[in-house]
N, C-alpha and C positions, 0 to 999 in steps of 0.2 A: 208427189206420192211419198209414201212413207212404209218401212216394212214394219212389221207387228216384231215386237221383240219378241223373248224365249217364253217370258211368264205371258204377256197376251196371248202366245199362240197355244200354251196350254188352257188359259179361258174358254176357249173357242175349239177346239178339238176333246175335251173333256165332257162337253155338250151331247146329251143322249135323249132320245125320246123321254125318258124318266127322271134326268137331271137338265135340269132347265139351269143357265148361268147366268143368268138377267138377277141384278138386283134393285132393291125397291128405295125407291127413297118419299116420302109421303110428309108434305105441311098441311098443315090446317091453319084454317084460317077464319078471321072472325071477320064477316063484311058487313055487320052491320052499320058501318059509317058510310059505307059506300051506295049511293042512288044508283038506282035503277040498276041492279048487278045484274047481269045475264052472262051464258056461257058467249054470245058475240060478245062482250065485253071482254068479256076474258081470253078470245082470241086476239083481237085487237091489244093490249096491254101482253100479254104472252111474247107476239110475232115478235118485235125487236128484241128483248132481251134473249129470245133462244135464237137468233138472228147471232146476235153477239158472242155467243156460245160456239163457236166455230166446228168444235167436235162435233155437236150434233149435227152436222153437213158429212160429217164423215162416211163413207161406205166403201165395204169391201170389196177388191178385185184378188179375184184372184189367180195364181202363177199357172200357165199350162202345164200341164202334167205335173201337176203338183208337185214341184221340182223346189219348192221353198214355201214357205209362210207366205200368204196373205199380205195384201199391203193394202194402206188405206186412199181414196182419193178423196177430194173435198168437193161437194156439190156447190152450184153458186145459189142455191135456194131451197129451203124447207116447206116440202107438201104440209099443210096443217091440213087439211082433208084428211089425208092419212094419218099422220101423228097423234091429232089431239081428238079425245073422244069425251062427250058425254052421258055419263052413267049417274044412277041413283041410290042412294042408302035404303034399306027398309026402313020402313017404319020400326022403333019410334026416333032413328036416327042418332043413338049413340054409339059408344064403344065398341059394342061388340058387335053390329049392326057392321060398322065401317071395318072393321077386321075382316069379316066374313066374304066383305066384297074384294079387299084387297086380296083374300087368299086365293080369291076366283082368277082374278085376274092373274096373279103370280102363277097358275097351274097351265099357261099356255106359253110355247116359247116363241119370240120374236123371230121376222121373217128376216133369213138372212141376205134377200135380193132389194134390201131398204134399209137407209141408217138404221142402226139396230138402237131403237128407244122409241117409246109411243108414254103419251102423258095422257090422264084422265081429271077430269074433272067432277067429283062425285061431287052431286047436290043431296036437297035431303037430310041433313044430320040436323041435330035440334039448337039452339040458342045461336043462330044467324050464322053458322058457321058452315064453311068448308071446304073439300081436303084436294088435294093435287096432288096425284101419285106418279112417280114418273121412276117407268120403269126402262133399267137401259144395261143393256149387255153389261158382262164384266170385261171382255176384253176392251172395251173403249175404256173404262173408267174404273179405277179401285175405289177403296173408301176414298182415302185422300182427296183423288182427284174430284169424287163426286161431291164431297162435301165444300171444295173450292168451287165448282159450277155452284152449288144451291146458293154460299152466298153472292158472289158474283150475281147470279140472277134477283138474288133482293135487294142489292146499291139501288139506293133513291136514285142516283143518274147514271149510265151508263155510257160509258166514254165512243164515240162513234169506233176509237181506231179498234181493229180486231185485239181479242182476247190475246190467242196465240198466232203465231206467223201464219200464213197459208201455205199449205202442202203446196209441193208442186204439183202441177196439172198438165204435164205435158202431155202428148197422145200418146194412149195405152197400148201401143202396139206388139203383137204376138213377139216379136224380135226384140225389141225393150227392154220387155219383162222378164225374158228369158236370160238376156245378156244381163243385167242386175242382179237376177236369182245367183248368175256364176261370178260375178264379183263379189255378192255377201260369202259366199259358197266360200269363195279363195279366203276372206278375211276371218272365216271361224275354223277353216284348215290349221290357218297360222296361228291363230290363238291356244288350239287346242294342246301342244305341249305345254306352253304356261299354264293352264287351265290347273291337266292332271297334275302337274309340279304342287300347285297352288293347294290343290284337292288333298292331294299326300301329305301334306305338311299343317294342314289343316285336320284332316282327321286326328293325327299325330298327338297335336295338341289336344283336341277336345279329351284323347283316352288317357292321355297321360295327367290332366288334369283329374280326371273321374275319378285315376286311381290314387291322386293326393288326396280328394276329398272323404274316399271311402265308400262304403255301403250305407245307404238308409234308405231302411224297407217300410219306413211308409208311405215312400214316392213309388211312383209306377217304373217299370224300366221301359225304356227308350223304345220305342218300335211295336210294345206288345200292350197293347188296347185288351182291355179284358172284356170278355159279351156284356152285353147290356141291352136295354129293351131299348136303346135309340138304334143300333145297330142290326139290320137286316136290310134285303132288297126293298130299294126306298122304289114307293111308286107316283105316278106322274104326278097327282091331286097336292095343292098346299094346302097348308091351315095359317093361318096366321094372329098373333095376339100378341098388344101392346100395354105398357103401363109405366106409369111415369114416376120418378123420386124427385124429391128436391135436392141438385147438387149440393148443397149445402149442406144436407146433412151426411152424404156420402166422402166429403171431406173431413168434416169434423171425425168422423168415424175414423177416415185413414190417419190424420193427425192427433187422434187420442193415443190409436194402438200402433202408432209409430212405422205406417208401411206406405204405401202409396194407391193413390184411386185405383191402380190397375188392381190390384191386389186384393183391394175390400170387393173390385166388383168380379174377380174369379174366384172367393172363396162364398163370397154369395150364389153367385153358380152352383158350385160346389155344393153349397147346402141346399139348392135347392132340387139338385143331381138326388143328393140323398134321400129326400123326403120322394119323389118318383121313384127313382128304386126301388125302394122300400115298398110301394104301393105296385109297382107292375110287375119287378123282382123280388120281391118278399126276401127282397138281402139287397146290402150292399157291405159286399168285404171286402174288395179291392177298389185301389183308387184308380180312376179312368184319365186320360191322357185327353188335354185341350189344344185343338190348333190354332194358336193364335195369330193374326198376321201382323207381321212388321213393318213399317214402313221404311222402303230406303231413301226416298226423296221424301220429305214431309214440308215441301216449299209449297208457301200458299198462292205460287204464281200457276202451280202447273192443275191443268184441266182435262187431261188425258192418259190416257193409257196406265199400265201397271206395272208399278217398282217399288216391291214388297217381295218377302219371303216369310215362314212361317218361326217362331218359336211353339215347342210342346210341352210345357210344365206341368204337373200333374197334378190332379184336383182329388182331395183327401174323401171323397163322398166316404169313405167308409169309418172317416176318425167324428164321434158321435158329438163332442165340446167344440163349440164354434167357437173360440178363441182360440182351439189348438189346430182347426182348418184353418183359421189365419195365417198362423205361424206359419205354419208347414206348406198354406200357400205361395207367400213371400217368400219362403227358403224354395221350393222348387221353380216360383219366376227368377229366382237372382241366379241357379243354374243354369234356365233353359238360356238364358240372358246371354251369361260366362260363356256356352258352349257358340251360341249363335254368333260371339266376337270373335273369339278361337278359331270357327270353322270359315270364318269371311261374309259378313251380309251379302255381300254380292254373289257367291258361288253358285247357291244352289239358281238362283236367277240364269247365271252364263249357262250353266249347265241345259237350262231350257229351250235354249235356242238352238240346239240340236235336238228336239223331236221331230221325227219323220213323217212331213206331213200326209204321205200317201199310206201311212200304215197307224199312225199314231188314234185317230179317230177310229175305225173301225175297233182297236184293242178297248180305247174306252167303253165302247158300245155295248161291249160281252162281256165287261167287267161287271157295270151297271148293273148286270142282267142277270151277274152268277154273285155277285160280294154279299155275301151276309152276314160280314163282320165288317169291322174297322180293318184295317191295316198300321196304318200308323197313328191316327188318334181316332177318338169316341165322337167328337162333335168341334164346330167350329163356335170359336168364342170371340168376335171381335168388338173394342173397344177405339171408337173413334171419335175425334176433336172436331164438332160442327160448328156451324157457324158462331161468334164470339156477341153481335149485338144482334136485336129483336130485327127482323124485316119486318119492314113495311110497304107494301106494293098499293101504289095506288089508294092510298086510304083503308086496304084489307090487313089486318096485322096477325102477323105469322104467331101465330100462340103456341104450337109445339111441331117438335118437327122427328121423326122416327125413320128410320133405315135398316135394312136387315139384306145380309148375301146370301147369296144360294146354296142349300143342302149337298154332301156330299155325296159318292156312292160309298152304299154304306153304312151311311150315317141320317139317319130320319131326324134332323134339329141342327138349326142355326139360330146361336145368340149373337144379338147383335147389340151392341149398347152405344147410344150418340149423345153427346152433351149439347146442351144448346143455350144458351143465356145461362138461366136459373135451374136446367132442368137438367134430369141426367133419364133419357129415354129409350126404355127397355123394349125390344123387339125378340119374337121368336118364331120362326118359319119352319115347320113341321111338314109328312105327307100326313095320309090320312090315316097309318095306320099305326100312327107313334102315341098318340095321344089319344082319349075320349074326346077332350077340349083341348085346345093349342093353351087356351086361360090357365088352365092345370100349373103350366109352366110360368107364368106369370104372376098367377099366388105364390107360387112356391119361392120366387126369387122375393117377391115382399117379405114374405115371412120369415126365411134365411136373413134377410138383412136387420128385420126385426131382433130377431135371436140374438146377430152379432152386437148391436147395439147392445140389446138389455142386455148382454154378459159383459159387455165392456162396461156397465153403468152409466149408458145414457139416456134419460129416460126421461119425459115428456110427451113419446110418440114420436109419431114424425111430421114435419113438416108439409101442409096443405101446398099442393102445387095448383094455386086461384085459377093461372089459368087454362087449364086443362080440363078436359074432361074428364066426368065421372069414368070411377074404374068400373071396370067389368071382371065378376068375379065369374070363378068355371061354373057351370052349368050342374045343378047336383044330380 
C-alpha cells in the first residue's frame, strides 16, 4: 500500500460534480498495415502492455474516518470489460468529428470504486485510421508521469519484469490503516517547524528579490487574475479541440527571437488570448495570469502519481505587437522561474499534504459552485515533453498523439501542449459555455503563431504536418 502524497490528494479532493480531474490523453493511429484489425484484436494486443503498466491495477482505499489521505492498493488483474470500450466517430470521421466525441467522453467523471482510467477505442475516422483515448484520474498520474506510461506502452517489446515495484498488499485491516494514518500523522507533526522555517525564509526571498527588480506594469500582479470571459462558474459539459504545428517550426521561431519553446508557446497563447477577448470581451487591457505546471521529478522511469507545482507568469493579451508579447513573455517566465527557485520547488507540494481530508472536499464543492472568477490565475497552460520516437504497435503506427488536463474552478479553458516526434500538439478543453466552438481556440493559437513568425521575418508559411490530419477550422 502506498499513501497519496499532498498534491495527489489535492487531485482527488478538488474533484466536484462540475470539475472533473481526469485527464485525456488520445493516439491516433493509422492501421492500415495491419489485417483484419478489430476492436478483439485490440484487446488482445492492449491486455499485456496495460498489464505492464502497473499503476493501472491501482485503486483507492480509503482511511476510516477519514483520519488521513487515501492510499493506493494494487489489484493482481485489470477488468478489460470495464476498462476498454468501443465507441464510433460521425461520419465523415475527421477532426472535429473525433474532438466532439472526446469532449463527450471527458464530460463524465470516473468511478471512484474502480482504478480510476477507462480507455476507448473510437472507430470510424477517415483514411484507415484510429484513435485510443485514455482517459485516467490526475491523482494517479501528472503530465510527466502520463507521458512516461504512453511511451512505455508503445516499446516494440516489453520487458515481462514490472514497470514499478509492487505496492504492498498486505491485509487492509480497520486497525492498519488507522495505526499508519498515526505514524504519517507523527512524521508531518515533525516536519512542520522546518516546513514553516522554510516557508519564512522563502517568502523572504521572493519580496525582497521583487523589490530589487522593481515595478513593471505590463505584467500582471501576483494573485489578482483580472475578469475575463474564461472565468465564471464552469459547468459539467466539455468541449474539446485539437490541432497540430510542426516542432520545427516552433523551434526555429524560439531560436530566431532568442527565447525558448516554452516561451513562443505562452506568448502564442497569449495572442491567441487576445484575439478571443477582443471577440467575447470587446477589450483586452490587462494582462491575465497562466498556471503553469512544473515538474519536480521529470525522470522518465517514474509512471505514477504527482510531483509538480505551479509557476504564474503573465501573458501580455493586452500588448497589441507580437514581438513585444514575446519579450515581455520571456521576461515574466524568467520571473515566475526566479520566484519558484527562491520560494523552494518543493514547498508548496509539502504544504499539501496537510489538507484535511474530512473537510477539504466538501470546501471545494462550494467553491465550484460559487467562483466566478479566477483566484490566482485565468487558465491553466501546460507544456509537456511526449514521447521522443514514433510508436508502433503491432503494425498500427502512432501518427499524432494530443493530451489535455482538467479545467479549473473558475476557469472555463485548459491548454495543453505535447511534443511528439515531429509534432508539437495543441489541445484545448473548454465547458460549454466558454466558447461557441472549442476550434475558436485553436485558430486563434495558429494564427497568433502565424503573427509571431511573420513579424519576426519568417516566411514561407508553415510547415505541413503529412501526418496528421486535416485541421478543423471553428464553425462559422
Amino acid at each position: 500500500m502506498k499513501r497519496l502524497n499532498g498534491v495527489d490528494a489535492l487531485m482527488l479532493y478538488s474533484e466536484t460534480p462540475e470539475i472533473h480531474m481526469h485527464t485525456l490523453k488520445i493516439g491516433v493511429l493509422d492501421v492500415s498495415g495491419v489485417d483484419g484489425f478489430s476492436f478483439d484484436l485490440f484487446r488482445q494486443v492492449a491486455y499485456p502492455r496495460l498489464m505492464a503498466l502497473s499503476p493501472l491495477r491501482y485503486q483507492l482505499v480509503d482511511i476510516p474516518m477519514k483520519l488521513h489521505h487515501p492510499m493506493w492498493v494494487e489489484n493482481d488483474d485489470i477488468d478489460l470489460d470495464y476498462h476498454l470500450h468501443q465507441v464510433r466517430v460521425s461520419a465523415p470521421g475527421g477532426r472535429r468529428e473525433l474532438d466532439a466525441l472526446i469532449g463527450e467522453i471527458a464530460s463524465t467523471p470516473l468511478d471512484r470504486s474502480r482504478p480510476l482510467w477507462e480507455m476507448y477505442l473510437a472507430e470510424g475516422l477517415a483514411g484507415n485510421r484510429i484513435a485510443i483515448i485514455h482517459k485516467v484520474h490526475h491523482v494517479l498520474a501528472d503530465g510527466v508521469a502520463s507521458a512516461n506510461q504512453m511511451a512505455k506502452a508503445m516499446e516494440p517489446l516489453l520487458s515481462a519484469t514490472p514497470a514499478v515495484p509492487p505496492l504492498d498488499n498486505m491485509p487492509r485491516t480497520r486497525g492498519r490503516l488507522l495505526a499508519e494514518a498515526g505514524r504519517d500523522h507523527v512524521s508531518l507533526i515533525r516536519k512542520l517547524p522546518r516546513l514553516v522555517s522554510e516557508t519564512a525564509t522563502g517568502v523572504s526571498k521572493v519580496r525582497r528579490s521583487a523589490k530589487e527588480r522593481g515595478d513593471h506594469p505590463d505584467l500582471a500582479r501576483n494573485f489578482a487574475p483580472p475578469p475575463s470571459f474564461i472565468n465564471h462558474v464552469v459547468t459539467p459539459t466539455r468541449r474539446f479541440a485539437t490541432a497540430p504545428l510542426a516542432l520545427s517550426d516552433v523551434k526555429e521561431t524560439g531560436k530566431h527571437l532568442g527565447v525558448t519553446l516554452n516561451d513562443v508557446v505562452l506568448a502564442t497563447v497569449a495572442g491567441a488570448l487576445r484575439r478571443l477577448q477582443l471577440r467575447y470581451d470587446g477589450q483586452a487591457e490587462l494582462p491575465l495570469i497562466a498556471g503553469v505546471p512544473v515538474s519536480t521529478n521529470p525522470s522518465r522511469e517514474r509512471l505514477a502519481g504527482n510531483e509538480f507545482t505551479y509557476i504564474t507568469p503573465s501573458l501580455p493579451v493586452h500588448i497589441d505587437d507580437p514581438l513585444e508579447r514575446v519579450r515581455l513573455t520571456a521576461l515574466s517566465t524568467g520571473i515566475a522561474k526566479e520566484n519558484h527557485q527562491l520560494l523552494g520547488p518543493a514547498l508548496l507540494p509539502a504544504w499539501m499534504s496537510y489538507l484535511p481530508p474530512a473537510m477539504a472536499p466538501a470546501i471545494f464543492r462550494r467553491q465550484a459552485r460559487r467562483v466566478e472568477s479566477a483566484s490566482v490565475f485565468n487558465l491553466t497552460v501546460s507544456n509537456v515533453p511526449g514521447p521522443r520516437e514514433r510508436g508502433i504497435i503491432e503494425g498500427a503506427t502512432v501518427t499524432e498523439i494530443y493530451s489535455v488536463g482538467p479545467v479549473a474552478a473558475g476557469s472555463g479553458m485548459n491548454i495543453t501542449v505535447w511534443s511528439y516526434v515531429d509534432q508539437l500538439a495543441i489541445s484545448v478543453l473548454t465547458d460549454d459555455v466558454t466558447l461557441a466552438d472549442p476550434h475558436e481556440a485553436t485558430d486563434a493559437m495558429i494564427d497568433a503563431f502565424v503573427e509571431i513568425r511573420e513579424a519576426a521575418g519568417l516566411t514561407g508559411g508553415l510547415t505541413e504536418v503529412g501526418a496528421a490530419m486535416p485541421m478543423a477550422a471553428a464553425a462559422v
